[in-house]
N, C-alpha and C positions, 0 to 999 in steps of 0.2 A: 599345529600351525593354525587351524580354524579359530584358536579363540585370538591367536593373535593378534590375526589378518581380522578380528573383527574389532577388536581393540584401535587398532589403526584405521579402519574404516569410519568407525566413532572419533576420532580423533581430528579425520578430515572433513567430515561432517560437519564438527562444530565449528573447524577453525572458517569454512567457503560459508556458515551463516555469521558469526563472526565478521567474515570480510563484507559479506553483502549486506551487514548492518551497518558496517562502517561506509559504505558508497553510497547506503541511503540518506546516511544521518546527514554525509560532509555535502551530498546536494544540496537536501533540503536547508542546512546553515548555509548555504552560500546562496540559496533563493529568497530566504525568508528570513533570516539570522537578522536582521536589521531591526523587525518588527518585536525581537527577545527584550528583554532586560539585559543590563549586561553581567549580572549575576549568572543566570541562565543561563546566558551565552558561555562563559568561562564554565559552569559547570559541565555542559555538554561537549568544550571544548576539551576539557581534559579526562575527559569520560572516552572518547574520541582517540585521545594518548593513548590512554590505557590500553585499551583495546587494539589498538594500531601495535602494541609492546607485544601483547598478550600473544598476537596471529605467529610470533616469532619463536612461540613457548612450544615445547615437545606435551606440557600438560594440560590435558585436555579440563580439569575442573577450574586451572587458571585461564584458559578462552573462554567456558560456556559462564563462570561470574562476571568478566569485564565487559561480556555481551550483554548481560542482564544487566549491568548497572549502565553501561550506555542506553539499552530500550525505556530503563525507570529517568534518567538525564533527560531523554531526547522527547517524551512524554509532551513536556508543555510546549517544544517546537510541532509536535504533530497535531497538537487542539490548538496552534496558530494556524499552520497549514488548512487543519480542516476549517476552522472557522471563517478565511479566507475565500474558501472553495465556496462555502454556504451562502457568503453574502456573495458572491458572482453569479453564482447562483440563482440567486435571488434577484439580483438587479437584474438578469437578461430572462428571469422570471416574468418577472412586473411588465419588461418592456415587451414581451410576447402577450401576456395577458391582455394588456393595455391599446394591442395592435388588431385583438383579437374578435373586439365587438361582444356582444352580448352570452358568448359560450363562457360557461363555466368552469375553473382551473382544471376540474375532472373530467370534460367533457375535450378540452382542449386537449389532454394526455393521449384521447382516446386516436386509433385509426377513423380514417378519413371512411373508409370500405365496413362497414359494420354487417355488410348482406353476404356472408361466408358459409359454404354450405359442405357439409361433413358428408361423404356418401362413399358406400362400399363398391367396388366392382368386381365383373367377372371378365377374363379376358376371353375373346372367342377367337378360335384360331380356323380360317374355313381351308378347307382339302379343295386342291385344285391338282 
């Protein structure tokens, strides 16, 4: 029964990444999906199918490829995503820097408290 039950364990495995690719992807297309092509768009749309078919499959090699051709689909929506992130990034960058006066972007990362002092103890316990 152990290789079964491991069998089926692997099975449920792939299909809950499987479904939590699918809840990523169908966010992020419904946050950002606008910014795709719509080549892209339709191909991660039916990557998305597939996948969504796949979760319904007893076979565990037919869930972990429609998961992998969704992750290679969903690729150029994630370097939209990120690229997105970088430039907000960036602008509420600038606009801290710019607020900032004369410190430097590294100097600005840093804590306000730079005088922290690392020290060992002993605890004394006194008899009363």
């Amino acid at each position: 029964n152990a290789a079964e039950d491991a069998k089926k364990l692997e099975l449920v495995q792939a299909r809950n990444q499987a479904d939590a690719m699918v809840h990523s992807v169908k966010k992020s297309l419904t946050e950002h999906g606008d910014k795709l092509d719509a080549g892209e768009k339709e191909k991660i749309e039916t990557a998305l199918k597939d996948a969504e078919a796949a979760l319904t499959s007893e076979d565990q090699a037919t869930i972990e490829a429609s998961t992998e051709t969704l992750m290679t689909a969903s690729q150029k929506l994630g370097e939209k995503v990120y690229a997105d992130a970088q430039a907000a990034a960036a602008a509420a960058g600038g606009a801290a820097d710019a607020g900032a006066g004369p410190q430097s972007a590294a100097q600005a990362d840093k804590p306000a408290d730079d005088n922290v002092v690392d020290a060992e103890f002993t605890e004394v316990k006194e008899k009363k």
